[in-house]
C-alpha positions as CSV (number, residue, x, y, z in Angstrom):
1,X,0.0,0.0,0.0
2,X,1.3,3.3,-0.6
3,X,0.8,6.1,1.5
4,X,2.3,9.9,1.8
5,X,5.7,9.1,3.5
6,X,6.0,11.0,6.9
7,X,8.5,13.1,5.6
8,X,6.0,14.8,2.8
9,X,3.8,15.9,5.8
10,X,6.3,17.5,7.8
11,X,7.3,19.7,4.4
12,X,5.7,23.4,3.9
13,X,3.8,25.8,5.6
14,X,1.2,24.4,7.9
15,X,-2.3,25.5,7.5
16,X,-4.7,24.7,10.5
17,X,-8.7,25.1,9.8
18,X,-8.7,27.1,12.5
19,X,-7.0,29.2,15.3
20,X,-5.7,27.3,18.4
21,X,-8.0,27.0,21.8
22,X,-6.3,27.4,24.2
23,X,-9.4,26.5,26.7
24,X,-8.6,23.3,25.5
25,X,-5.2,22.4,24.3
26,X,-1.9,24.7,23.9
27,X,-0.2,23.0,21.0
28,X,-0.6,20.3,18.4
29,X,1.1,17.3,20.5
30,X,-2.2,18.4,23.5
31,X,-4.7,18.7,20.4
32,X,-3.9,15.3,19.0
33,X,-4.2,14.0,22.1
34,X,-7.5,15.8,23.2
35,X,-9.4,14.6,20.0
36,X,-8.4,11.2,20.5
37,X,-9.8,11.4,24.4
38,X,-12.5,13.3,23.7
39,X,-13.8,11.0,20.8
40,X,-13.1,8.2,22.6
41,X,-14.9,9.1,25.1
42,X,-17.6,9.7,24.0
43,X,-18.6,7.5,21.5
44,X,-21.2,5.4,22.9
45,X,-23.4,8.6,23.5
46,X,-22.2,10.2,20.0
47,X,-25.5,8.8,17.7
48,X,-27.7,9.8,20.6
49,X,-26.7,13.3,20.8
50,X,-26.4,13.7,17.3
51,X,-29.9,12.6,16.4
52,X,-31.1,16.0,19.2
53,X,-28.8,18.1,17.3
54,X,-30.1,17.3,13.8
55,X,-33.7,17.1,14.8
56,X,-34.0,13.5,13.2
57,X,-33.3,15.0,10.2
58,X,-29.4,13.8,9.7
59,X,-30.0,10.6,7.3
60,X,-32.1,12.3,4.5
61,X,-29.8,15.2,4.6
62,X,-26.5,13.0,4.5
63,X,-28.4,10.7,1.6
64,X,-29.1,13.9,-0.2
65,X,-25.8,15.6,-0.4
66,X,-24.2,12.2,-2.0
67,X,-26.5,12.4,-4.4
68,X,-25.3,15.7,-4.9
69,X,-21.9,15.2,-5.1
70,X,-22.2,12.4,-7.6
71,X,-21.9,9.1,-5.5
72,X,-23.1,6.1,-7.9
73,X,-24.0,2.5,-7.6
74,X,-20.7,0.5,-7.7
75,X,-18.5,3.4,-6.3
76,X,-15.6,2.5,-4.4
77,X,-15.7,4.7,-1.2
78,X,-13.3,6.0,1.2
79,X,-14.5,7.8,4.3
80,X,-12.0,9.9,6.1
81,X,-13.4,10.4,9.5
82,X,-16.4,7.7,9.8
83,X,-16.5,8.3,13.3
84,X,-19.8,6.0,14.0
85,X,-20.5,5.7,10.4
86,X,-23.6,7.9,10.0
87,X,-22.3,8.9,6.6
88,X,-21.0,5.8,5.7
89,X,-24.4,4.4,6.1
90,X,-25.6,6.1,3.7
91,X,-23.0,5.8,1.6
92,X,-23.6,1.7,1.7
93,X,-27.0,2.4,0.8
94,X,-26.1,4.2,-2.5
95,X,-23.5,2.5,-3.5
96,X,-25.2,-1.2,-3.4
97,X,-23.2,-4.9,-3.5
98,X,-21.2,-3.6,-5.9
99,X,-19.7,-1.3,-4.2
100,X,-17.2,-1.5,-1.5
101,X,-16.6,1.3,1.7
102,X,-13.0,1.9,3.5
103,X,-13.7,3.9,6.6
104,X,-10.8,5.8,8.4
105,X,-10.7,7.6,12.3
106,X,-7.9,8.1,14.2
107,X,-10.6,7.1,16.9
108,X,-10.5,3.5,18.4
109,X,-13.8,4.3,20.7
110,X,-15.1,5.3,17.2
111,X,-14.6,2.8,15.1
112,X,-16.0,0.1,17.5
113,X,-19.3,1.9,17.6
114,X,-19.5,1.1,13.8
115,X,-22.2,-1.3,12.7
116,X,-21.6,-1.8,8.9
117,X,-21.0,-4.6,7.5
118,X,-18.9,-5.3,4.7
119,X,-17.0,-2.4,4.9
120,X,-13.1,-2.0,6.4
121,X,-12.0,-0.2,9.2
122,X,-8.8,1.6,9.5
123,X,-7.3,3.7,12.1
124,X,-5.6,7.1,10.2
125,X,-5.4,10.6,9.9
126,X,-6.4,12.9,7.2
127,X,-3.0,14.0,6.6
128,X,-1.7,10.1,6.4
129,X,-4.2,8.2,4.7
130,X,-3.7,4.4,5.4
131,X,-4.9,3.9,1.5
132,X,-3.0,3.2,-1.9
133,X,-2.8,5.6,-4.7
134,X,-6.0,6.1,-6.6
135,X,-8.0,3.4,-4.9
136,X,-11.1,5.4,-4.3
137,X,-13.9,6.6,-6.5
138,X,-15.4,8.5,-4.2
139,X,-13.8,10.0,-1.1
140,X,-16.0,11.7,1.7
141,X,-15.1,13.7,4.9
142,X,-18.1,14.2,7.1
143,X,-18.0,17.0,9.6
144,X,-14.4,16.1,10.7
145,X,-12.6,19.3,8.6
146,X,-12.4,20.8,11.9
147,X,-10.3,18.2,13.7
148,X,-7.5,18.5,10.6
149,X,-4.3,19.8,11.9
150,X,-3.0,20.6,8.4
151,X,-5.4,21.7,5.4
152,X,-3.2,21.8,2.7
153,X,-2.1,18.1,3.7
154,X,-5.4,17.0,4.2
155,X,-6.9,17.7,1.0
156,X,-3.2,16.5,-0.8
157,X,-4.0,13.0,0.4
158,X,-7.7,13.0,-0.8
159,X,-6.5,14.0,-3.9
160,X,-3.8,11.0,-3.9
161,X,-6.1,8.6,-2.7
162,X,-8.6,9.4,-5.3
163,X,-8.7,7.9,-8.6
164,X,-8.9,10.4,-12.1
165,X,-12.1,11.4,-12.3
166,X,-12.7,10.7,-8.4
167,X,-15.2,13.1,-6.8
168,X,-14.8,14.4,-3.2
169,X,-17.3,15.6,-1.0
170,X,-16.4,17.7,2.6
171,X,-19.7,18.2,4.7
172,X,-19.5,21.1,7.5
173,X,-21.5,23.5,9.5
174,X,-20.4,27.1,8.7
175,X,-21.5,30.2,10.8
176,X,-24.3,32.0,9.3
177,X,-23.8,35.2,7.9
178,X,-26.3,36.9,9.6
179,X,-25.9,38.3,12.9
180,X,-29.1,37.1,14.5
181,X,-27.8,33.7,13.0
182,X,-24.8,33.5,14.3
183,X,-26.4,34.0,17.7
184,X,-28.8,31.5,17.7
185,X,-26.9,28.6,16.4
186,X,-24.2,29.8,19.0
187,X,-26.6,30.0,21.5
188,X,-27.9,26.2,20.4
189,X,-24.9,25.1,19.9
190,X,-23.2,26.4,22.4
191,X,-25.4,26.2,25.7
192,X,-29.0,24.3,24.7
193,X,-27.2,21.1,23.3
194,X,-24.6,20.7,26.0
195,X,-27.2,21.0,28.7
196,X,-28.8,18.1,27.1
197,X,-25.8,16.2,26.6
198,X,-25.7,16.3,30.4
199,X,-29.5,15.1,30.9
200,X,-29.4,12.3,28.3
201,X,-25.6,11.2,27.9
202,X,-23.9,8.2,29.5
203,X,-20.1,9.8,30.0
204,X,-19.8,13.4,31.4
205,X,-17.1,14.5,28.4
206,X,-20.1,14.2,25.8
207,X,-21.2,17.9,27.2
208,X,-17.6,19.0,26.5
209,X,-17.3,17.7,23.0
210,X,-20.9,19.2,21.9
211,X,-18.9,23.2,24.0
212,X,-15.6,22.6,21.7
213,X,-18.0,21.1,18.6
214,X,-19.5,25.0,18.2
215,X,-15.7,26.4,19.8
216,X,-14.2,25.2,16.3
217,X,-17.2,26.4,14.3
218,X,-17.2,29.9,15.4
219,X,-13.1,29.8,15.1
220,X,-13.1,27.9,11.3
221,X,-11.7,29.7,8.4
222,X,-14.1,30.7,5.9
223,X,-16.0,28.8,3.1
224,X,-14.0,30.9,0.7
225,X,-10.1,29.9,1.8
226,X,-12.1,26.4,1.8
227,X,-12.8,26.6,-1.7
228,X,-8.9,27.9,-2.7
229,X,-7.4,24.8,-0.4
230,X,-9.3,22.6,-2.3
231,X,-8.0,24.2,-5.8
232,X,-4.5,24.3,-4.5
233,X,-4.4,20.9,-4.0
234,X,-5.3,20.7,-7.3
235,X,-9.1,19.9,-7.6
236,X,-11.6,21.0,-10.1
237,X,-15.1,21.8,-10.6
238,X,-14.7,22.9,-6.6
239,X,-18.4,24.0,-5.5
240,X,-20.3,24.8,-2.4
241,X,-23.7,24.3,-1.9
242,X,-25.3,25.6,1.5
243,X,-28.8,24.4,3.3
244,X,-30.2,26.1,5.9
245,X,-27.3,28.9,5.6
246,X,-25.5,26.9,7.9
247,X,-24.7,23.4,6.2
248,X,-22.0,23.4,3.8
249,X,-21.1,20.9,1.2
250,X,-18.0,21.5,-0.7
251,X,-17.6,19.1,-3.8
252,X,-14.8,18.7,-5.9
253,X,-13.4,16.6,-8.8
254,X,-10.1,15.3,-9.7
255,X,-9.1,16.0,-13.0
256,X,-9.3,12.8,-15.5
257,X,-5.6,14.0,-16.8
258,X,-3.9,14.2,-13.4
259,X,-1.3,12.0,-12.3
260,X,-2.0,10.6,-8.7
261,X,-0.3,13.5,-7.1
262,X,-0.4,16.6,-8.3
């Protein structure tokens, strides 16, 4: 299998998706290990949780925006950040028999809350993919741009990993425009959902992770240095579509000339 070599990720300017909180971690050695406690954590109360914070409404909004970003029966799939493997789910769905699904966390806890079958597990990073050269059709990131600690990386590997022609979708939540928006989404994100998360979750982190889940919204660079990270790395066709004002979907396509790196 071949992956980026350690070296290649230590080369060039770092860019992180968003400014360092200090309120929880003080450099990238505390972050790594923060996400991985955190996540870990908190896993068994993650689907719970999310289904509040989505209002039930997370599978038909997942199944839609594969359908927008060109997933097809067949497709082989890799899924940076399955976490549980809401996305993934979905993504089995679409993609039938035929079709095969490679799902990647750096979370253990995760990845044992996964119940797919048929598909592989393996634990990585965004900026290390664990996958060879071109083997996906399809490569998907599902609310996990956040937890990067290198952009530029990040979205170098998806373009690796992806075949010519590959399509790439990144699902996040982006802070409305709006100030009244801002302030209600902070103000649900920020202090209704957390209070819940200590009513109805099983491990006392889970209220934490829902506090730093709105902490790295609020902090995330904008759709628009998004967009140019994704063209960097040498994508095309790069789009974002928007629902609600507040869920963003950036899709991209590799180019059918490329080599596997650019």
């Amino acid at each position: 299998m071949n992956t980026a070599p350690e070296s290649d990720l230590a080369a060039g300017p770092v860019q992180l998706p968003h400014s360092p909180l200090p309120a929880y971690y003080r450099d990238e050695v505390e972050h790594q290990r923060f996400l991985r406690r955190i996540f870990d954590e908190t896993a068994s109360d993650y689907d719970r949780i999310e289904r509040v914070l989505a209002m039930g409404t997370g599978p038909r909004y997942r199944r839609m925006a594969l359908q927008r970003a060109g997933l097809a029966p067949g497709d082989k799939v890799v899924d940076v950040g399955i976490g549980t493997g809401l996305l993934a789910r979905e993504a089995c769905a679409q993609i039938g028999a035929a079709g095969s699904l490679v799902g990647i966390d750096p979370s253990p806890g995760m990845l044992k809350q996964v119940a797919l079958r048929g598909i592989q597990l393996r634990v990585g990073r965004a900026e290390q993919l664990p996958c060879a050269d071109g083997e996906a059709d399809f490569l998907s990131l599902g609310y996990a741009f956040r937890h990067v600690s290198d952009v530029g990386r990040a979205f170098a590997e998806f373009y690796r990993v992806l075949r010519p022609g590959g399509k790439l979708l990144v699902l996040e939540i982006s802070r409305p425009e709006s100030r009244i928006g801002n302030a209600l989404l902070k103000a649900y994100m920020r202090i209704l959902v957390p209070v819940i998360a200590r009513i109805v979750a099983r491990e006392r982190a889970t209220s934490e992770l829902w506090r730093y889940y709105w902490d790295t919204i609020e902090a995330c660079i904008a759709p628009a240095q998004i967009i140019a990270a994704l063209e960097a790395a040498g994508f095309e066709a790069v789009r974002r579509h928007t629902e609600l004002g507040i869920f963003s979907e950036y899709s991209a396509v590799k180019p059918e000339s490329s080599g596997l790196l650019k």
